[in-house]
C-alpha positions in Angstrom: 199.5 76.4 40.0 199.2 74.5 43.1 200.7 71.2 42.0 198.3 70.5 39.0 200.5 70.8 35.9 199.3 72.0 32.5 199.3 69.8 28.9 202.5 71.7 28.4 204.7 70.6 31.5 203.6 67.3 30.9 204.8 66.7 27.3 208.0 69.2 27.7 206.7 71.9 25.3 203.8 73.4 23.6 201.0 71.1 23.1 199.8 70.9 19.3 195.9 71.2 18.6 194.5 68.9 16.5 190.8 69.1 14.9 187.9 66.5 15.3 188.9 65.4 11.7 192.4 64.9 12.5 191.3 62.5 15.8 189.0 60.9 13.7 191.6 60.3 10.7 193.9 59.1 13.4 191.5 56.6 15.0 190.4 55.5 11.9 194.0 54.4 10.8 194.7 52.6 14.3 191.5 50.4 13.8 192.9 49.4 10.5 196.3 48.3 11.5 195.2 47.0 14.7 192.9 44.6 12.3 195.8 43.9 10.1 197.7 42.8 12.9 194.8 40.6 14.4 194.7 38.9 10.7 198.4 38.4 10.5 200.4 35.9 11.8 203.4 36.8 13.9 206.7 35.0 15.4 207.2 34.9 19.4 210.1 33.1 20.8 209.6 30.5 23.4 211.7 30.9 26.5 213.4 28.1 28.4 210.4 26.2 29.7 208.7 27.0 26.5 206.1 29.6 27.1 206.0 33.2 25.2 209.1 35.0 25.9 208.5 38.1 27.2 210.6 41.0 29.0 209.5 43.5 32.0 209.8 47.4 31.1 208.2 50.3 33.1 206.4 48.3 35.2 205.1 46.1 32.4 205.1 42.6 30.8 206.2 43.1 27.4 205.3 39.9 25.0 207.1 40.5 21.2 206.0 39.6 18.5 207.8 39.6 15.1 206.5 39.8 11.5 209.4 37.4 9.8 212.4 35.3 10.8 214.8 38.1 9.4 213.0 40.7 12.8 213.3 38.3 15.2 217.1 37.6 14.1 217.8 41.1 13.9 216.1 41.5 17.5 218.1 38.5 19.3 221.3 39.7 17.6 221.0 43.3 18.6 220.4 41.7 22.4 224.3 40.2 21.9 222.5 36.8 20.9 224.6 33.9 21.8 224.9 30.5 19.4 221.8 29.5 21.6 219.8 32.2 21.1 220.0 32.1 17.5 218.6 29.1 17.4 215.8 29.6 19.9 212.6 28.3 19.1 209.1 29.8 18.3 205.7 29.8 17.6 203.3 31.1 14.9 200.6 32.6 16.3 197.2 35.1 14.7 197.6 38.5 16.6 194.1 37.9 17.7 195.3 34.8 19.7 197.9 36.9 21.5 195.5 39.9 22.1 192.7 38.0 22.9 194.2 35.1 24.6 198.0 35.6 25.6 197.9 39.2 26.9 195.1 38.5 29.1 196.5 35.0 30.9 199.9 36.3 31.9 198.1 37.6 35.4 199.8 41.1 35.3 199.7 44.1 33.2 201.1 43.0 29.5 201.5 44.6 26.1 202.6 43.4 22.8 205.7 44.5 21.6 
């Protein structure tokens, strides 16, 4: 095929067809959690100079966010927290304010985790 690969060699198997309701259905649900998440207040750890912690994966910033105390333990711990990084500090923060404020000032391409 002269280099240009099909929906199937790109996803590793056969490619699934889906009707107009089943996109619509689909974006419909996304817009609802991704207002849920811009009304709800998440947790992001500060890192040592006490801006938004935030990792680099694929290429990408990656700022997290947690829903309660009890995520963001489970997420330092399952990083081999030390005493220190149980401890660490954070901020309360709308999901609008990251989205609309956070993503957009870090300067390079960023996502929410």
């Amino acid at each position: 095929m002269d280099g240009i690969r099909g929906p199937e060699e790109l996803l590793d198997g056969p490619v699934e067809k889906v009707s107009q309701e089943q996109v619509e259905a689909a974006r419909s649900e996304f817009t609802a959690l991704l207002g849920e998440f811009r009304r709800t207040p998440v947790l992001v750890p500060l890192d040592d100079q006490d801006g938004l912690w935030s990792a680099e994966s694929g290429g990408l910033r990656w700022i997290c966010a947690f829903s309660h105390e009890e995520s963001l333990g489970r997420f330092l711990e399952g990083r081999g927290a030390t005493a220190a990084d149980r401890g660490r500090p954070f901020v309360k923060v709308l999901g609008a304010r990251l989205l609309d404020e956070a993503v957009g000032a870090v300067g390079v391409h960023t996502r929410l985790a």
